[in-house]
C-alpha positions as CSV (number, residue, x, y, z in Angstrom):
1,X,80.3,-37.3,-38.9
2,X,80.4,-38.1,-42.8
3,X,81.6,-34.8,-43.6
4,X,83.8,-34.4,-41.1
5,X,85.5,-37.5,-42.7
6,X,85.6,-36.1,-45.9
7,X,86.7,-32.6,-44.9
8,X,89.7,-34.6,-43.3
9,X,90.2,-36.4,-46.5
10,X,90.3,-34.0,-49.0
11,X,92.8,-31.8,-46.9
12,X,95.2,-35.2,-46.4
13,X,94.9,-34.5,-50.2
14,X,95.2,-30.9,-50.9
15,X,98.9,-31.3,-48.5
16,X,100.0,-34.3,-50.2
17,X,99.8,-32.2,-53.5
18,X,101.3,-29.9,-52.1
19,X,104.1,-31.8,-50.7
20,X,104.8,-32.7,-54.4
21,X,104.6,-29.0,-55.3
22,X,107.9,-28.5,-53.0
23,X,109.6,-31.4,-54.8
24,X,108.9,-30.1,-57.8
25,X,110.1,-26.5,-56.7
26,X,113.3,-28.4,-56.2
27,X,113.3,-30.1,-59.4
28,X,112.2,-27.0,-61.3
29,X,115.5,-25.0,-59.8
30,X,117.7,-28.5,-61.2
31,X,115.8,-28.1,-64.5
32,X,117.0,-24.2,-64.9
33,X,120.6,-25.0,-64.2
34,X,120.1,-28.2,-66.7
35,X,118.9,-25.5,-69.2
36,X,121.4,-22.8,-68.6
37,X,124.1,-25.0,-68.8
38,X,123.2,-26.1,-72.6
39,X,122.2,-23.0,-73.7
40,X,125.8,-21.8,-72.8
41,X,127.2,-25.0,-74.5
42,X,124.9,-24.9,-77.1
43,X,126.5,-21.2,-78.2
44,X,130.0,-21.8,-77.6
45,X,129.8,-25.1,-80.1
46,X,127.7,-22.5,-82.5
47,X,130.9,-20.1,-82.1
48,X,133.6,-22.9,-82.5
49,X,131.5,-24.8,-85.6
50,X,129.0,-22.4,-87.0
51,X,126.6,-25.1,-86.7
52,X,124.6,-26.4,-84.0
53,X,124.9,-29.4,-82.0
54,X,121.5,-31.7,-82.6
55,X,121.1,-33.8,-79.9
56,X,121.7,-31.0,-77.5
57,X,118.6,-29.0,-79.4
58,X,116.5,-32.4,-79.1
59,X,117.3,-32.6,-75.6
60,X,116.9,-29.0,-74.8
61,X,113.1,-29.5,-76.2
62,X,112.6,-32.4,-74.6
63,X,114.0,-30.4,-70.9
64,X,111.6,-27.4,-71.8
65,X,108.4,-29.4,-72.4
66,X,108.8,-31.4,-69.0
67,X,109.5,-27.9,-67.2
68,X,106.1,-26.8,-68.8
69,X,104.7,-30.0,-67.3
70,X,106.1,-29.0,-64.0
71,X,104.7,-25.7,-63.8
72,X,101.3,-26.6,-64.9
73,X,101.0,-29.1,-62.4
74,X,102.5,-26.6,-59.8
75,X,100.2,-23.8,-60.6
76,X,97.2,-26.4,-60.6
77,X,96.3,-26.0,-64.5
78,X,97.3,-29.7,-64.5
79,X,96.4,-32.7,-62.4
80,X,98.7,-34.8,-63.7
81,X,101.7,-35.8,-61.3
82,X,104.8,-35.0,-64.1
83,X,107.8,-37.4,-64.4
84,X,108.8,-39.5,-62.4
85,X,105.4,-40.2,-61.7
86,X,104.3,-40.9,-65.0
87,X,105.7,-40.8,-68.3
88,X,108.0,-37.9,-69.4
89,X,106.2,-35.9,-72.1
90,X,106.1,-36.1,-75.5
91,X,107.3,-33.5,-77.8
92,X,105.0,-31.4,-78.6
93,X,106.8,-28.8,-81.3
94,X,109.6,-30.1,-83.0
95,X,112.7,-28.0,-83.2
96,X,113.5,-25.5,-86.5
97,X,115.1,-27.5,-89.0
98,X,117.4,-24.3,-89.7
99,X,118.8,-21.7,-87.6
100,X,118.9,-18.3,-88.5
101,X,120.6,-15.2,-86.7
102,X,118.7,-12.1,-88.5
């Protein structure tokens, strides 16, 4: 009877994480349009200024690592639950300091 109870149990488990999965399918496809969208900006502001814009590279790092969470936790290399249920993640490389277009 025991194991029955814990064969019940860990399934209740395996469907709840993969419940979050689908959310974070979701939030993965809001994250690629977040991306696109300041990759595009990021090169028109190069065009216009010949410079970058920094905040947008800072954020753009900080987007990319959280998608790495995501899809670590999605492919189960990762059992912890990514933002928003726990902290967003730290930087883990920090942006060139120069740009260069060779």
């Amino acid at each position: 009877m025991e194991a029955i109870e814990t064969t019940l149990l860990s399934r209740k488990k395996i469907v709840i994480r993969f419940l979050y999965t689908l959310f974070f399918l979701i939030v993965l496809e809001i994250i690629k349009v977040i991306i696109q969208v300041a990759v595009l900006f990021q090169y028109i502001y190069l065009f216009i200024t010949k410079a970058h814009n920094d905040p947008v590279r800072r954020f753009s790092n900080k987007v990319s690592i959280f998608a790495y969470r995501v899809i670590r936790y999605m492919t189960l290399n990762e059992n912890k639950c990514p933002y928003p249920f726990s902290d967003f993640p730290k930087e883990m490389d920090v942006p060139e300091p120069e740009v260069h277009f060779e």
